[in-house]
N, C-alpha and C positions, 0 to 999 in steps of 0.2 A: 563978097563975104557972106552976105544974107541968106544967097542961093547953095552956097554951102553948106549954111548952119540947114539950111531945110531941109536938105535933101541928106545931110546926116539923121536928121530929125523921123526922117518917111524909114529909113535904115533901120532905125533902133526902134521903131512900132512894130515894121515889118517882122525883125527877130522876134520881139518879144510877143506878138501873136502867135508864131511860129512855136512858139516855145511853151505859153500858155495852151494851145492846142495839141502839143505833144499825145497829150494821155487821150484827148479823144480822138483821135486816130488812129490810135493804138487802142481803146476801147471800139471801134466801129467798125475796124477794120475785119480782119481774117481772124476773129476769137474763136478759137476751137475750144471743148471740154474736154482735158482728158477723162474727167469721170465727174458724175454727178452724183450730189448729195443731199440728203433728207434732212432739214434741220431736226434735232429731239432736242426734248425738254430744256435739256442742263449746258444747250449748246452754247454756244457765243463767237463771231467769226474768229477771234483771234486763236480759240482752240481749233476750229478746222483748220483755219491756215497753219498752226502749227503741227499738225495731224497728219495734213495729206503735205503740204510744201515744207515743213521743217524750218516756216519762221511767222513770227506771232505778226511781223510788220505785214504779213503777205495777206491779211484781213481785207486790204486796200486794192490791191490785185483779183480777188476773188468778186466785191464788191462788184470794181468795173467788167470784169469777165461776165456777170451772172447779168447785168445791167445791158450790156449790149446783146447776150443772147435774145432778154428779154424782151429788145425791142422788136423779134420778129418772131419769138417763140414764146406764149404766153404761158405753157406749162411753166414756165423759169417765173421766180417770183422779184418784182421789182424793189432795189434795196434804198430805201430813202436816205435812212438813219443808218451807218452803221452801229449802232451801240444798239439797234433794235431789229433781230430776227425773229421770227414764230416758226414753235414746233408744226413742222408739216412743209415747209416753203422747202422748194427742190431748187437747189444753186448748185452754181458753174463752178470747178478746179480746174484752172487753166496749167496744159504742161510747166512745167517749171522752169522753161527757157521764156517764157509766153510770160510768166508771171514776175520774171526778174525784170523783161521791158515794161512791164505797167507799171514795176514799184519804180525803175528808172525816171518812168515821165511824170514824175509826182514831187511831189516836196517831201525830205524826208522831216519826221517828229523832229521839234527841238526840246531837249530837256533841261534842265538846270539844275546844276548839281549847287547849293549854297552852305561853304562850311564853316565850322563856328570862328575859324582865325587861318590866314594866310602861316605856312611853311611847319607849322606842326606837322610831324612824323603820322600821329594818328590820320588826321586828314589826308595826306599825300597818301599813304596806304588806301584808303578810303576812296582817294580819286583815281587812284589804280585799276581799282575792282571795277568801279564806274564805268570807265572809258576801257574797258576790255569788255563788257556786257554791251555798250553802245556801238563799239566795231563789228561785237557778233549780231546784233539786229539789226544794224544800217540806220542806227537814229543820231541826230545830232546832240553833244553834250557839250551844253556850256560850264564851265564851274569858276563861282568866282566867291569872294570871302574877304572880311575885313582886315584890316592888317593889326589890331587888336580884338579879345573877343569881348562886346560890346554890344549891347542891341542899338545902340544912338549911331552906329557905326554900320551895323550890319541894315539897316531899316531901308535907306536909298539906295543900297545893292537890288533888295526885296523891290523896291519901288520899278527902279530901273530895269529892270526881265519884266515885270507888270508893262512896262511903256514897249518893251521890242516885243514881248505878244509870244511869251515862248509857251509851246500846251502843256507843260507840267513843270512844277518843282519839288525837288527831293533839297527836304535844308534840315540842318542842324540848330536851330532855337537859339540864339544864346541866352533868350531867359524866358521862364516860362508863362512869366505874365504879359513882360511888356510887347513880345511879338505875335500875341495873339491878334489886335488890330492891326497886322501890316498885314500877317497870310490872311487873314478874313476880307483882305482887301486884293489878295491872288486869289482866292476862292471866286471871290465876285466877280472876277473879269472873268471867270471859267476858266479857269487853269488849275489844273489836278496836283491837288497839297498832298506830301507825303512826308514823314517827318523820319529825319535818321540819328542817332545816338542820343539827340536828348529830343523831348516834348512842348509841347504846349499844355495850357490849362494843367488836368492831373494825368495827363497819359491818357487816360478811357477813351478811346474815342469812339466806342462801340453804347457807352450810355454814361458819359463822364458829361462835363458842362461844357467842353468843346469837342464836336462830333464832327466838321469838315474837313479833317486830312482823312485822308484813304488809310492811310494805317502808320504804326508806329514800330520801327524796324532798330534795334538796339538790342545792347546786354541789359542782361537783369542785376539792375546797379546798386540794389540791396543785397542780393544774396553773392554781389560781388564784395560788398563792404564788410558785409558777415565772413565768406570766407578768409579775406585778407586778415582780419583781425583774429578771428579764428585761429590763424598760423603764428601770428604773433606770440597770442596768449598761449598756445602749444609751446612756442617757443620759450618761454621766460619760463615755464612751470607751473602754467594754469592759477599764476599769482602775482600781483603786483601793480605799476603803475603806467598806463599808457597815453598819450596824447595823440590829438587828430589835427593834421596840419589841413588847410582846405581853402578853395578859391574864394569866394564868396556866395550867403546866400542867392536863392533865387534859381540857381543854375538846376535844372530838374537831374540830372545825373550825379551831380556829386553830393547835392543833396541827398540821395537816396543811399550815396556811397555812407554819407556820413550817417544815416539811419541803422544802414546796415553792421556798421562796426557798433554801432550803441546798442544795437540788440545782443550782439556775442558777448559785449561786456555786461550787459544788465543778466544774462546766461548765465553767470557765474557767481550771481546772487551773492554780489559783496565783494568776490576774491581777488577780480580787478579791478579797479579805481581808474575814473576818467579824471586827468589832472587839469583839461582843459583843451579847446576847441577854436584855433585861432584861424583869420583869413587873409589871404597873400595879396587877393587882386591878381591872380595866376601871375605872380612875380618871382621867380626861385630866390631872388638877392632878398627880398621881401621873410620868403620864407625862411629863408637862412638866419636872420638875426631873432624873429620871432621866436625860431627855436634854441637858440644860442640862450635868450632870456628865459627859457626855460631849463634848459638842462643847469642854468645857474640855480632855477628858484626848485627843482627837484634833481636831487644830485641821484637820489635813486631811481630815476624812470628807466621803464625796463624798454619800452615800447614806442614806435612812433608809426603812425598809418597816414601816408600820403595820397591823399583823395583824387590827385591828379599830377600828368610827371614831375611840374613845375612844382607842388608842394612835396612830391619827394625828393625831387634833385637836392631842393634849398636844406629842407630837413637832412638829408645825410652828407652835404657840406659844413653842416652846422655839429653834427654828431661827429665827423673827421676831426676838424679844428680842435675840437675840445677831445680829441684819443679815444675814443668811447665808439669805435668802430667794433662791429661784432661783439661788443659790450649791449648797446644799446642797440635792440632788434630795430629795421626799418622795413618796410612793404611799401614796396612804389605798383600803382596800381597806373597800370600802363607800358608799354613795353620797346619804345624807343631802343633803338642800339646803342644810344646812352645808358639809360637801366640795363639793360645786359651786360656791359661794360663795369658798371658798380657794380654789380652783382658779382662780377670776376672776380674783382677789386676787393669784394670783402665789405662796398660802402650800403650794401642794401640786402637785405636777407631771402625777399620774395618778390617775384616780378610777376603781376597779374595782367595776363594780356586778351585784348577782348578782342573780336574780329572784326575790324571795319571795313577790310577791302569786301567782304562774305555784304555788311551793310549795303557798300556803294553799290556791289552787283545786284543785288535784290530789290534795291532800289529803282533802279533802272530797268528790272524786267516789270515789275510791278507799274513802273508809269507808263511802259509801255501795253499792260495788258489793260488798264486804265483807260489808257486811249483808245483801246479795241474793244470797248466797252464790255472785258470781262473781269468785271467786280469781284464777282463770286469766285473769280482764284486770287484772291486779295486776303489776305490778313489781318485783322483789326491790330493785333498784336505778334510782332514777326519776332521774336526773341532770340539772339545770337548766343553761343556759350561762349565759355573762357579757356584761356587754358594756364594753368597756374605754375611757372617756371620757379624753377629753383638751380643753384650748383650741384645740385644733383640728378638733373633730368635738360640743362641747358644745352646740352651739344644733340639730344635726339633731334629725329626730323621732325617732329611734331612740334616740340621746342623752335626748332628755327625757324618755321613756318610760319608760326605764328608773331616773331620781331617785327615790329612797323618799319617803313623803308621812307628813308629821307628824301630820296627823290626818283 
């Protein structure tokens, strides 16, 4: 039995040198140039590779080509670092059959997608986008998410990608304070922080008090809170009484939703009245009676803006019950095929949808240009738009384009 286990043992060495040697034998081997190139200024390998071979991952391919030229052609310049070329260095383009075997014998990027709560609409859109940008560059995507959104929750998700060593994260925050110490702790291992629909610190990350994520890729969740309220206040008559249904502080996106409806109203210098600003703990049943004990203690509200789908669902279950449907305007700000559904129905007036699958995919070219150490086509701030559905514009293609998919 001993002699067995050994000689499996000689077995599984023998492959796995076999296997770790792949790439240099494919680097040492028969590397031809199809065409050589002059680094300039503004270069960085992942723009050549995407240049001449039509994929940002081919940085790594290019690398070993120009590297084994180099060892018997010193015109070719030897690449230590990828994330470091100089203008002047003449590198290899290996054909593009040539270069598909080098990226083959390599490990591909792993990325990690982290989202603020397992089986939400918005996120499953989101991991869409994701994992259709990671099939067209050949990188690995992991995505995984609390099953409430939670930073005490999401924190040993964070941990655990820190411990398997994956080279970049694209995550969604669930709060802006308290998950500044987890990613400063994915930063430190070297792993490329990029943050998607909500933030850390204040957002800045270009001269704010947290500067290590790569960039911050979302809607503009103020002038998304202003418009929604905006259509409210259009809607009631540019008069009267509106409340803000909302998750809880801290959340850097709905906060900024709830800023931005307060400025539409403080816009009208007097003529809407905020009756009040309650939070669900993104619970719609939550939000449901909250607003139920409102519509008792103001029989006139005109208005109700739901900062996220959970605070508009509850809110226009709470507006049904009480008959007060297309009475009392609602704005669900999110766009599930739930909210499209209400909105059919009569139980919501305005359905604001933001683009997260556009997030996930951006996400993932950006951590992969990160890896290829081209910074400079990075973004501090990547701003998505919106697009504002109504019954009157719900059946365009733009309209349906833009509804979140459940799965």
């Amino acid at each position: 039995m001993k002699k067995v286990v050994h000689w499996l043992t000689i077995v599984v060495i023998l492959t796995s040198l076999l296997v770790l040697n792949s790439r240099a034998v494919l680097a040492q081997g028969d590397v031809t140039c199809e065409s050589d190139v002059v680094v300039q200024a503004e270069d960085s390998l992942s723009k050549i590779a995407e240049k001449f071979l039509g994929n940002l991952l081919a940085y790594q391919a290019i690398a070993d080509a120009t590297n084994a030229i180099a060892a018997s052609d010193d015109s070719y310049n030897q690449i230590d670092n990828v994330d470091v070329i100089e203008p002047g260095w003449k590198l290899c383009i290996p054909p593009a059959e040539q270069a598909g075997a080098l990226l083959a014998a390599g490990e591909k990027p792993t990325i990690a997608l982290v989202i603020g709560v397992k089986g939400d609409a918005f996120y499953v859109t989101m991991e869409k986008g994701a994992r259709e940008k990671a099939a067209e560059l050949g990188v690995e995507l992991i995505v995984d998410g609390p099953a409430q959104f939670d930073s005490v929750l999401q924190t040993p998700i964070v941990d655990a990608l820190i411990a398997r060593g994956v080279d970049a994260m694209i995550i969604a925050a669930n709060d802006k304070q308290a998950m500044i110490e987890p990613l400063q702790r994915v930063n430190d291992a070297g792993i490329k922080v990029l943050s998607v629909d909500t933030f850390i610190g204040d957002g800045d990350y270009a001269g704010g008090p947290v500067t290590f994520p790569l960039s911050y890729l979302g809607s503009d969740n103020t002038e998304g809170g202003r418009i929604a309220c905006q259509a409210i206040i259009d809607a009631i008559g540019g008069k009267g009484k509106l409340y803000i249904q909302n998750v809880r502080p801290g959340i850097s996106t709905t906060d900024q939703r709830e800023q931005g409806c307060k400025d539409a109203i403080e816009a009208t210098s007097g003529a809407v009245e905020l009756v009040g600003v309650d939070y669900n703990e993104d619970n719609s049943g939550k939000a449901a009676e909250q607003t139920a004990a409102v519509l008792q203690r103001v029989p006139d509200l005109g208005g109700i803006f739901g900062a996220n789908l959970f605070s508009a669902e509850g809110a226009a279950q709470a507006v049904k019950n009480a008959g007060l449907s297309g009475v009392v305007k609602v704005a669900n700000f999110d766009a599930p095929e739930q909210a499209i559904q209400d909105l059919r129905d009569g139980l919501v007036d305005l359905v604001i949808a933001q683009h997260p699958a556009e997030m996930g995919s951006v996400g993932v070219e950006y951590a992969v240009k990160a890896l290829a150490g081209d910074t400079a086509g990075i973004e501090k701030r990547y701003a998505t738009g919106y697009t504002v559905i109504t019954r009157d514009n719900v059946d365009t293609p733009e309209s349906q384009a833009a509804i979140y998919k459940s799965e």
